[in-house]
C-alpha positions as CSV (number, residue, x, y, z in Angstrom):
1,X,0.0,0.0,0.0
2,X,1.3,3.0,-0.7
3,X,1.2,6.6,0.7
4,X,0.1,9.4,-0.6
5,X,2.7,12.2,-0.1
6,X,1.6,15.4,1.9
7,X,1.0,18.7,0.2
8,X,2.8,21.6,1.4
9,X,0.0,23.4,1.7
10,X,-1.0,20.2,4.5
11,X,1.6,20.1,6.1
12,X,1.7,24.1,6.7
13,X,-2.0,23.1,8.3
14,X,-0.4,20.2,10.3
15,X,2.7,22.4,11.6
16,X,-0.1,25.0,12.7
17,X,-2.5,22.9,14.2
18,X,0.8,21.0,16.1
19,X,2.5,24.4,17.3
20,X,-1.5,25.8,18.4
21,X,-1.5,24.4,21.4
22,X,2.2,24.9,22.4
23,X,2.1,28.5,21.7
24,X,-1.2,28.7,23.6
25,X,0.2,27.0,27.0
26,X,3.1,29.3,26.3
27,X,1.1,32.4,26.3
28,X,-1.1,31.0,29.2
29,X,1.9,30.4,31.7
30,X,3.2,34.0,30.7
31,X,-0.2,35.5,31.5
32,X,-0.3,33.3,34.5
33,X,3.5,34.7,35.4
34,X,2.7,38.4,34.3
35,X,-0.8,37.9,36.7
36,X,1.0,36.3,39.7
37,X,3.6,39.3,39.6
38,X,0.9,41.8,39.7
39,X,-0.9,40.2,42.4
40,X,2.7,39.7,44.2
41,X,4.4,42.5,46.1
42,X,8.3,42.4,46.9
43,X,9.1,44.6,50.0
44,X,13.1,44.8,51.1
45,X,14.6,46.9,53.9
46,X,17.1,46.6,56.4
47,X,15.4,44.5,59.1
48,X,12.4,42.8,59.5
49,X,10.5,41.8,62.3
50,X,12.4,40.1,65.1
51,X,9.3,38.2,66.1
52,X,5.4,38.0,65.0
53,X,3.9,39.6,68.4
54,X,4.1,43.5,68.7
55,X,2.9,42.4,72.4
56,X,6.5,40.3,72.9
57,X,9.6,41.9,74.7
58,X,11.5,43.9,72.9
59,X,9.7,43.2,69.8
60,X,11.2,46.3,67.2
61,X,9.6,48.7,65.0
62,X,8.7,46.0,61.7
63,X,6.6,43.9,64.0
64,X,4.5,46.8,64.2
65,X,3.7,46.8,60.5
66,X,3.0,42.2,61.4
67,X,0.8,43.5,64.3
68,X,-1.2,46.5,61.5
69,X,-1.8,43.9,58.7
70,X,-2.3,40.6,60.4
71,X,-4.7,41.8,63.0
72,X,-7.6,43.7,63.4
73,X,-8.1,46.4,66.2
74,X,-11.9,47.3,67.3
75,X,-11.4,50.3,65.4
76,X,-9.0,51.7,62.5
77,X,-8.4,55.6,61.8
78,X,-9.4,57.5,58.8
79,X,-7.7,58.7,56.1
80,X,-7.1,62.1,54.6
81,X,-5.4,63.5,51.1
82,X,-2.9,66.0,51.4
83,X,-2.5,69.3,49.2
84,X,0.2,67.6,47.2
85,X,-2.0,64.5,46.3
86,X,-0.4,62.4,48.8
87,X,-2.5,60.2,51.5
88,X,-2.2,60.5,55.3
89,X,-4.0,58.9,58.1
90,X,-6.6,61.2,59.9
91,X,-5.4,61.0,63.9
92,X,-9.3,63.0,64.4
93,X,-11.3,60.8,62.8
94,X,-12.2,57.0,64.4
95,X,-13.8,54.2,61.7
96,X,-15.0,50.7,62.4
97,X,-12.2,48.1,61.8
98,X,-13.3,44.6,63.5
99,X,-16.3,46.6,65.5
100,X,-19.2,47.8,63.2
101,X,-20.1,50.5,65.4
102,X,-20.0,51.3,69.0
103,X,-22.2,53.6,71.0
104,X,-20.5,55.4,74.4
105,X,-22.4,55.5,77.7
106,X,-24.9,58.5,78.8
107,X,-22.1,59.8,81.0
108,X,-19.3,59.5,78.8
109,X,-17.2,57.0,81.1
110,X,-17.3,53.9,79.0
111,X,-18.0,52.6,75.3
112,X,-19.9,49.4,74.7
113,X,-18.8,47.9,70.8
114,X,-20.8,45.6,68.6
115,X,-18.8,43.2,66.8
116,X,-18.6,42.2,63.4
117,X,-21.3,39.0,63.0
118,X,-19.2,36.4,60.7
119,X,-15.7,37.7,61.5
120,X,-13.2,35.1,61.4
121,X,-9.9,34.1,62.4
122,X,-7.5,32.8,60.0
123,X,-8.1,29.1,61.1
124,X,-11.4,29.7,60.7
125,X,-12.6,30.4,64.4
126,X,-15.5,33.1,64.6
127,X,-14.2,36.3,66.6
128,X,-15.7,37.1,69.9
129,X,-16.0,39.3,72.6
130,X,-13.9,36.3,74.4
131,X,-11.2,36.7,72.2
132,X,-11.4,40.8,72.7
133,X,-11.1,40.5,76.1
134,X,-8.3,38.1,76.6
135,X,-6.4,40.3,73.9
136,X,-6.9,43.5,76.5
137,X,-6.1,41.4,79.2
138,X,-3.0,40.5,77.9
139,X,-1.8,43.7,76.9
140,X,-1.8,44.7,80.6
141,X,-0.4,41.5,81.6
142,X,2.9,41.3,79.4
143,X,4.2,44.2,81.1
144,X,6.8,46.6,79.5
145,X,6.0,48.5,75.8
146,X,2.6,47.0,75.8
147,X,1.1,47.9,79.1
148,X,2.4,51.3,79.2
149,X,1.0,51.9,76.0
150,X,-2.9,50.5,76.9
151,X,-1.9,53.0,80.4
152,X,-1.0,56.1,77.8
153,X,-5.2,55.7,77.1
154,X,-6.1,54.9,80.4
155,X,-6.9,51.3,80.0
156,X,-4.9,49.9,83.1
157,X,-7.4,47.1,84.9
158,X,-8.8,43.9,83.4
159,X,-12.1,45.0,85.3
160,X,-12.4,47.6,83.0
161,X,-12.9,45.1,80.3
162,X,-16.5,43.2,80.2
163,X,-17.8,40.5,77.8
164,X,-21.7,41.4,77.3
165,X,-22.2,38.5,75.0
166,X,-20.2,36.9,72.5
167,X,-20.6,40.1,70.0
168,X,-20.7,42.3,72.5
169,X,-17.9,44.1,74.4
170,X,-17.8,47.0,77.0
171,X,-15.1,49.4,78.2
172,X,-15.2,51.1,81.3
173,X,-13.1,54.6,81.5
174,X,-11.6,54.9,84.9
175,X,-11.1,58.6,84.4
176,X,-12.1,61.0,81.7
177,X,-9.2,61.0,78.7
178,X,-9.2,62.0,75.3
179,X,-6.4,59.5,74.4
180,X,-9.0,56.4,75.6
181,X,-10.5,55.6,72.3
182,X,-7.5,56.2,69.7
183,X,-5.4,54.3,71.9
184,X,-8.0,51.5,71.2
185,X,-6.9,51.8,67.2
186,X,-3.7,51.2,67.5
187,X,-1.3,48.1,67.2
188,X,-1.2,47.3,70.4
189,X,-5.2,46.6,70.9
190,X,-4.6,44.0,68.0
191,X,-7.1,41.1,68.7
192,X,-5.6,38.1,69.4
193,X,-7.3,34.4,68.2
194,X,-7.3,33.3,72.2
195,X,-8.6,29.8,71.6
196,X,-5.7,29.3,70.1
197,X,-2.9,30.9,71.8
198,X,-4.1,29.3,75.1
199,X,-3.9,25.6,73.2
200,X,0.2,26.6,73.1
201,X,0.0,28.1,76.1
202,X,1.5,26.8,79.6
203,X,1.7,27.2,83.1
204,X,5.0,29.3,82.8
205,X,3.9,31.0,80.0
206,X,-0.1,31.4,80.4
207,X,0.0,34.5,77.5
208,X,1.6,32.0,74.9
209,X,4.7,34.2,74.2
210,X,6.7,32.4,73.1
211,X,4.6,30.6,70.8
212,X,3.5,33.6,69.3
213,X,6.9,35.2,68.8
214,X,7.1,32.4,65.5
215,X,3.5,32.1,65.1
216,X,0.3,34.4,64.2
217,X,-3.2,34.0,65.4
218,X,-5.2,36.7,63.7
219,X,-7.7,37.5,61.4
220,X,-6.8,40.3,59.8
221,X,-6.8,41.2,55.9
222,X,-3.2,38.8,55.5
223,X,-1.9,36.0,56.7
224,X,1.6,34.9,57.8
225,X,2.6,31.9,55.2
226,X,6.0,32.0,56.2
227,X,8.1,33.8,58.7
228,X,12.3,33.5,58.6
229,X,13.6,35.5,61.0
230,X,16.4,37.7,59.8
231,X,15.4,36.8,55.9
232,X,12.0,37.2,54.7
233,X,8.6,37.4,56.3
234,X,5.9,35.8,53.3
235,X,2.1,37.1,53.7
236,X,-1.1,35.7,51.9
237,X,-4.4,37.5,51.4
238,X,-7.0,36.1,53.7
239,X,-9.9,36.2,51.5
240,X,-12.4,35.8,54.3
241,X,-11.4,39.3,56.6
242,X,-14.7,40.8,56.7
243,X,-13.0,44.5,58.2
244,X,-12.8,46.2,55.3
245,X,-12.4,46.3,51.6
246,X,-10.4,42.8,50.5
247,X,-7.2,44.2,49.7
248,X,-6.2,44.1,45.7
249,X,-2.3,42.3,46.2
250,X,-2.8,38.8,47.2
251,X,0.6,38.3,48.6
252,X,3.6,40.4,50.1
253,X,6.9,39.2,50.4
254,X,9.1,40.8,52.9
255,X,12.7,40.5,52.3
256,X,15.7,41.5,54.8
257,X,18.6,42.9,52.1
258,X,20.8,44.3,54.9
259,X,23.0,46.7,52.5
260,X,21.8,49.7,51.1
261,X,23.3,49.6,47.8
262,X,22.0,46.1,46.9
263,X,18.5,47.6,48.1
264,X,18.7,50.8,45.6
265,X,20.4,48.7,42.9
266,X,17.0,46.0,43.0
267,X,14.5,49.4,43.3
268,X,16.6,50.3,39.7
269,X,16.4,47.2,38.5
270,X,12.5,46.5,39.1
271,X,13.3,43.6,41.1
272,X,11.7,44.5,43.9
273,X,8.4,47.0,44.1
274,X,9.4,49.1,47.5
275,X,11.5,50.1,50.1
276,X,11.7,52.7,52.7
277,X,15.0,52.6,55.2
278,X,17.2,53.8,52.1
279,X,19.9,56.6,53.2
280,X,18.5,59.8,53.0
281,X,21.1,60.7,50.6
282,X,19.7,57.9,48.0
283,X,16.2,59.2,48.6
284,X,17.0,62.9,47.6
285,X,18.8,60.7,44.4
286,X,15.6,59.4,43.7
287,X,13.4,62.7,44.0
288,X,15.4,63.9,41.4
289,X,15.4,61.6,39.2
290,X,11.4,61.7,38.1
291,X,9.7,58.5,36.6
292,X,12.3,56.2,37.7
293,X,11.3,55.3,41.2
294,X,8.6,57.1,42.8
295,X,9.5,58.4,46.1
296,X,6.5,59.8,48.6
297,X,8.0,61.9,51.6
298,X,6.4,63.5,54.4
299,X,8.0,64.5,57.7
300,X,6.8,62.5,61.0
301,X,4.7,63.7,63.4
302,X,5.7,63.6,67.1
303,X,9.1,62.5,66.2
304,X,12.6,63.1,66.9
305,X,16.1,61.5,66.3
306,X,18.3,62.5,69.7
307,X,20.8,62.1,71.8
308,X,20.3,60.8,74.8
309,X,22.1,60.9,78.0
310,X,21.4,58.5,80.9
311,X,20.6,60.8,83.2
312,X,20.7,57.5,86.8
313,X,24.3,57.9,86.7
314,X,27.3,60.1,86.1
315,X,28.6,61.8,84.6
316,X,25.4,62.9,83.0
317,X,23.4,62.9,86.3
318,X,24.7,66.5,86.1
319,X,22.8,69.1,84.3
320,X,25.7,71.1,83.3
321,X,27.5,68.6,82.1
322,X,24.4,67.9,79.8
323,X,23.7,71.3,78.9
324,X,27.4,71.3,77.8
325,X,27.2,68.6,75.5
326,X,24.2,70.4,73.9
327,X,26.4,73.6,73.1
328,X,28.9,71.0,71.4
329,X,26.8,69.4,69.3
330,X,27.4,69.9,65.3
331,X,23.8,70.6,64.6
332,X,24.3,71.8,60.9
333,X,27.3,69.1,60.1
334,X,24.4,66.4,61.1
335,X,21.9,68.3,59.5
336,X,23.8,68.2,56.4
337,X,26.1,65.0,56.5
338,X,24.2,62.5,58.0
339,X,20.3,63.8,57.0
340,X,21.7,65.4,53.8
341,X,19.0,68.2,54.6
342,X,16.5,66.5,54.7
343,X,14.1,66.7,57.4
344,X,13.5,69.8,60.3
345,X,16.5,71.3,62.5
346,X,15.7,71.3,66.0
347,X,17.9,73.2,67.6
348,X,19.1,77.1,67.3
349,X,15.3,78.3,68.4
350,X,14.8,79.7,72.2
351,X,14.3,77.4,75.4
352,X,11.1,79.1,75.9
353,X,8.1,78.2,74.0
354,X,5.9,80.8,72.4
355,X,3.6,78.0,71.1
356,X,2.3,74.6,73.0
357,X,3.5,72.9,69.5
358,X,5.4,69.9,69.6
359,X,8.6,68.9,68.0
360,X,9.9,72.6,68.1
361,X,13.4,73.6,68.0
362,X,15.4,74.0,71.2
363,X,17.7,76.8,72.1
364,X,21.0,75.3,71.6
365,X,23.3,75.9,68.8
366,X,26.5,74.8,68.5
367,X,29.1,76.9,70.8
368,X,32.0,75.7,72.1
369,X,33.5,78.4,74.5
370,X,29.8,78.3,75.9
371,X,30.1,74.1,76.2
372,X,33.9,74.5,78.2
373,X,32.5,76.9,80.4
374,X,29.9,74.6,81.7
375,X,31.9,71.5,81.9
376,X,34.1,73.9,84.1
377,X,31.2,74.8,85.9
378,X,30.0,71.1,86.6
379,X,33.0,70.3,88.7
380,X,33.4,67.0,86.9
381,X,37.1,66.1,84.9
382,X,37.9,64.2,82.1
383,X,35.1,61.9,80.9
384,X,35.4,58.5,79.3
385,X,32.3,57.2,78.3
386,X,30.1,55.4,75.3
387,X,27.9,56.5,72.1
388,X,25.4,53.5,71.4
389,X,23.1,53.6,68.6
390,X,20.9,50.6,66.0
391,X,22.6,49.5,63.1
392,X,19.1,49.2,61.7
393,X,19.4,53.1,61.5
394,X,23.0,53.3,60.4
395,X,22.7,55.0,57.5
396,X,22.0,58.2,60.0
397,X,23.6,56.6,62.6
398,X,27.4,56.4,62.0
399,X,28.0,59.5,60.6
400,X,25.9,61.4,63.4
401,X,27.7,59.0,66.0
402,X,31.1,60.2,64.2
403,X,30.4,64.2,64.6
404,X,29.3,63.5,68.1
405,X,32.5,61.9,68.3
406,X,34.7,64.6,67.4
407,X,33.0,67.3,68.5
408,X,33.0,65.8,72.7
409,X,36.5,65.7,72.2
410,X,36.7,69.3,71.8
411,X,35.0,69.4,75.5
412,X,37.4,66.8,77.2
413,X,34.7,64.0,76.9
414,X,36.1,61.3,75.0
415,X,33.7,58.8,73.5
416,X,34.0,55.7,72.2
417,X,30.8,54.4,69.3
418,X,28.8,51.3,70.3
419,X,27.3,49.4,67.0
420,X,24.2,47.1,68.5
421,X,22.3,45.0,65.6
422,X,18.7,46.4,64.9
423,X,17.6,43.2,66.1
424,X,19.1,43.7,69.9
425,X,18.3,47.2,69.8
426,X,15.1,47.8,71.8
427,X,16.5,44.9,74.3
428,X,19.1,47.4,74.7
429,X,17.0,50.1,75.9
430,X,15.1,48.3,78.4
431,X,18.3,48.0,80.0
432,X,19.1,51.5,80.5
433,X,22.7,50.9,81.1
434,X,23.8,53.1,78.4
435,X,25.2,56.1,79.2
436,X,24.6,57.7,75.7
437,X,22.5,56.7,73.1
438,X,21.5,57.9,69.4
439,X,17.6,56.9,68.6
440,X,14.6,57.7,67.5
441,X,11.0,57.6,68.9
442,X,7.7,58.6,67.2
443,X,4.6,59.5,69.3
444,X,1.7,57.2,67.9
445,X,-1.1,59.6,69.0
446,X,0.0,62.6,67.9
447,X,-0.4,64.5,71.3
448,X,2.8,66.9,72.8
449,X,1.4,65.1,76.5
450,X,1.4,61.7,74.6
451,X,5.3,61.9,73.5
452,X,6.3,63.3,76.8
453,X,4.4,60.4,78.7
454,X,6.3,57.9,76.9
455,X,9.9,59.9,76.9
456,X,9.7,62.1,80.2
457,X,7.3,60.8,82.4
458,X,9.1,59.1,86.3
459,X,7.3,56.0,85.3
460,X,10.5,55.2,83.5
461,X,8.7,53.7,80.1
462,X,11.1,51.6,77.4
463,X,11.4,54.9,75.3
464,X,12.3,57.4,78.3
465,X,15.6,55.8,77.5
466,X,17.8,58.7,79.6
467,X,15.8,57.2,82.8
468,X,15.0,60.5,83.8
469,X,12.7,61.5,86.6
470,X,11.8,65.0,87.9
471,X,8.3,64.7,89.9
472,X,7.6,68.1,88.2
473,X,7.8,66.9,85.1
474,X,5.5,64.5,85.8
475,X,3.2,66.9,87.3
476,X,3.0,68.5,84.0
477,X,2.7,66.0,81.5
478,X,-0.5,64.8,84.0
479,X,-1.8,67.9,84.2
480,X,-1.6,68.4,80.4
481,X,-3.6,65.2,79.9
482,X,-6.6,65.9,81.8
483,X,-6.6,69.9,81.8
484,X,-9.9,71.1,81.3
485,X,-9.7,74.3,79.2
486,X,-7.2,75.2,76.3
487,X,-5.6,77.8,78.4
488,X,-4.5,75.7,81.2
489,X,-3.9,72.7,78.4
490,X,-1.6,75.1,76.7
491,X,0.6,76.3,79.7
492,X,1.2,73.5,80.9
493,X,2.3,72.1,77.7
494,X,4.6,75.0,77.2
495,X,6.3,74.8,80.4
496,X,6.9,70.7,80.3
497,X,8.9,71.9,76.9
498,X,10.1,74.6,78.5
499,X,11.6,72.3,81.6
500,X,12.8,69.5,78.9
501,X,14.4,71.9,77.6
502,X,16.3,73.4,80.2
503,X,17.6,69.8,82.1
504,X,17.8,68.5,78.6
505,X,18.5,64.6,79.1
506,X,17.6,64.3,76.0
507,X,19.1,66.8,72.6
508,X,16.5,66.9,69.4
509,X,18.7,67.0,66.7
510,X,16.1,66.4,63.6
511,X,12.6,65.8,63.5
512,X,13.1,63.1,60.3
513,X,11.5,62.3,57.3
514,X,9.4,59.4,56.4
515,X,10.4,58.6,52.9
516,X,9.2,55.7,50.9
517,X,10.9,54.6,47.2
518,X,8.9,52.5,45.1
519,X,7.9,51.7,41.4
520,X,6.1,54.1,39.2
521,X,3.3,51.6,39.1
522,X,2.6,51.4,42.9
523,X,-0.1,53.4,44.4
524,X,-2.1,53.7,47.4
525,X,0.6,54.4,49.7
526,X,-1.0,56.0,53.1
527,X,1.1,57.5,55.7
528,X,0.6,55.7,59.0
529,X,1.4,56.8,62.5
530,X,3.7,53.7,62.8
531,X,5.3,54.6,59.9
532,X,5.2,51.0,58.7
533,X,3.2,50.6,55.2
534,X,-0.2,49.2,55.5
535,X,-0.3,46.6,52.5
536,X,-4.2,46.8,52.5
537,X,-4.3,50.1,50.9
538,X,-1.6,49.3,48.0
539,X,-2.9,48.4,44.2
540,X,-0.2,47.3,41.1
541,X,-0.8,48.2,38.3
């Protein structure tokens, strides 16, 4: 039998009808790749999070940002659009979050919140007032960062905290203050899944702590899929959060690139869609140089990068000696060097405040006949002592910590520079054995009375990290919070600067900038009081 040969115009139909499929899983799997891209986005900074529970000791700033998007709070903030286009959140205006609505008492010394009906956990386990509770409870009970922050609101009993039913939940105010309800919106009054953190719970550890520094249990709008300490922190969408609109990226992946360079060389390169602890040098780069990277800046509010002097032993348990380091200090070298201008100088202003506004500039400027004199004056000799500051703020850090340096010297102090790995860093603190340290704290409620609770109050919080204690001070800063007229609210605002100021255990050198880099076709960046981003809010294009 013999076979017909094929004509070329058949076998053109063959080929075709061979290569048809091919080409069509080819274009299918590049779809599918171009797809998962846009529904994947690749964060890198310096550090991560040390642990997964903004509740844990010494759990650092990134844990914040695990806390905002793996939890819900009872309530969120608003937002609110800036002149320039860009998108802050609104510190005056309260929305529901993980409570629909909540309704406060006749005379205004408690709120009762309705939950959410068909909120979930991530494993699936409904929400409940239970699980609000415990949460609060827990907070108080951890002690350190966490429990002076639910106390910064007022919230400092378990007795104030009352299950109604299981979607109902009542807070009792133990005094009247306006920081009660925003401090219920912020990472620290994250909601906790209890039923589960009590089945890896234990006598010795009845809060689960340390099963929650490695593990989640929340329901809010992402999930942890993977968490490597140190290298990369993977979160999924969790398509069933009911809180809020279901965010438009379906997973984040959080990578620790340690250097710098290597982080600005992937923005360039498109290999990875954001990034925000870039030197501040790079970030005035990429300002510009318009279209390449898009870079959103906006200074922080209720924040300062200082220097801190432990003010429990000597030689900085004397004023003078403090006050003299503040008239050697290179405020414009910093200013310029290490911030590469950008950000607000806080220093070369007046001691006495015209205006109960807070940052403000201080009085000092640099002067160093002025800075002998006093360290004449103080009595004290030669000093030998220690600079500490993060290495996760380096980029700042070393060549503040290097001007600092030289410019003690000049006063007979000589100072050697302490490097402590981002990850140890706020362990550090909590010792407060270091007798000088470069850092940076932000207020979360953006309150003067709210910063200086956390950074000057005798309570001795994490962040008054010169463990300084005046009962004056505290006088003031308690006064502040519950003054019951403008007039009184504003002196004694004024004259807790004033005092700061004047014993100055603490030098402002900069409020600082919050800058974020990322790709032309990222948008929805917000702003947040915790200055980490809030991956809810971001859309790819």
């Amino acid at each position: 039998m013999k076979t017909r040969p094929t004509s070329p115009k058949r076998r053109a139909i063959l080929k075709a009808a061979t290569l048809a499929p091919v080409a069509a899983s080819a274009l299918s799997a590049g779809e599918a790749l171009a797809q998962d891209r846009r529904d994947t986005l690749i964060m890198a900074n310096e550090f991560g999070p040390n642990m997964l529970d903004i509740h844990g000791l010494g759990a650092n700033r990134p844990s914040y940002g695990v806390a905002w998007n793996v939890y819900d709070r009872l309530m969120t903030y608003g937002r609110k659009k800036l002149p320039d286009g860009s998108m802050m959140y609104d510190y005056a205006k309260l929305e529901p979050e993980l409570a629909e609505r909540w309704k406060m008492d006749a005379d205004g010394m408690g709120v009762t919140f309705y939950l959410r009906k068909g909120a979930k956990f991530h494993d699936g386990t409904p929400v409940t007032a239970n699980d609000v509770k415990w949460s609060f409870d827990r907070a108080l009970a951890m002690g350190g960062f966490p429990t002076f922050q639910m106390k910064a609101g007022s919230l400092e009993e378990p007795t104030q905290f009352k299950v109604i039913d299981a979607n109902t939940f009542h807070v009792k105010f133990i005094r009247k203050d306006k920081l009660s309800m925003p401090d219920m919106a912020v990472p620290v009054a994250s909601i906790y899944n209890a039923t589960l953190a009590k089945k890896n719970a234990s006598e010795k550890d009845p809060w689960a702590a340390e099963w929650l520094k490695t593990n989640a249990a929340g329901g809010g709008a992402y999930k942890v899929a993977s968490f490597k300490p140190g290298q990369e922190l993977v979160l999924e969408r969790f398509d069933d959060w009911k809180s809020g609109p279901l965010p438009k990226i379906r997973r984040i992946i959080q990578r620790d690139v340690p250097s710098a360079g290597n982080r600005r060389a992937l923005l360039k390169r498109g290999d990875i869609d954001m990034t925000y602890s870039l030197p501040p040098k790079d970030f005035a780069d990429f300002a510009g140089d318009k279209g390449k990277v898009k870079v959103m800046s906006l200074p922080i509010e209720n924040a300062l990068f200082y220097l801190g002097m432990n003010t429990a032993k000597p030689p900085f348990n004397n004023v003078k000696v403090r006050q003299a380091v503040a008239y050697a200090l290179p405020y414009d070298k910093i200013f310029d060097a290490a911030f590469y201008g950008r950000g607000i100088k806080m220093s070369g202003a007046s001691n006495d405040p015209k205006a109960p506004a807070w940052p403000q500039p201080h009085g000092y400027r640099t002067d160093l006949a002025k800075a002998k004199a006093l360290m004449a004056e103080s009595g004290v000799g030669a000093i030998e002592t220690s600079l500490s500051y993060d290495l996760g703020s380096a980029t700042v850090g070393e060549p503040t910590a290097i001007l600092v340096q030289e410019a003690l010297a000049q006063i007979g102090i000589k100072t050697s520079i302490n490097k402590i790995p981002g990850a140890n860093w706020r362990a550090a603190l909590l010792k407060k054995d270091m007798p000088m340290v470069l850092n940076r704290f932000g207020g979360w409620l953006n309150y003067p009375e709210y910063f200086f609770f956390w950074c000057y109050h005798g309570q001795d919080a994490v962040f008054n990290t010169m463990s300084y204690k005046n009962p004056l001070m505290d006088k003031l800063i308690t006064n502040a919070r519950f003054a019951e007229s403008k007039p009184l609210y504003d002196g004694m605002v004024k004259d807790m600067i004033k005092l700061a100021h004047e014993e100055v255990p603490r030098i402002p050198l900069v409020q600082p900038m919050m800058d974020v880099a990322m790709q032309p076709n990222i948008s929805g960046y917000t702003y947040w009081f915790h200055l980490e981003p809030d991956y809810r809010q971001l859309v790819k294009a």
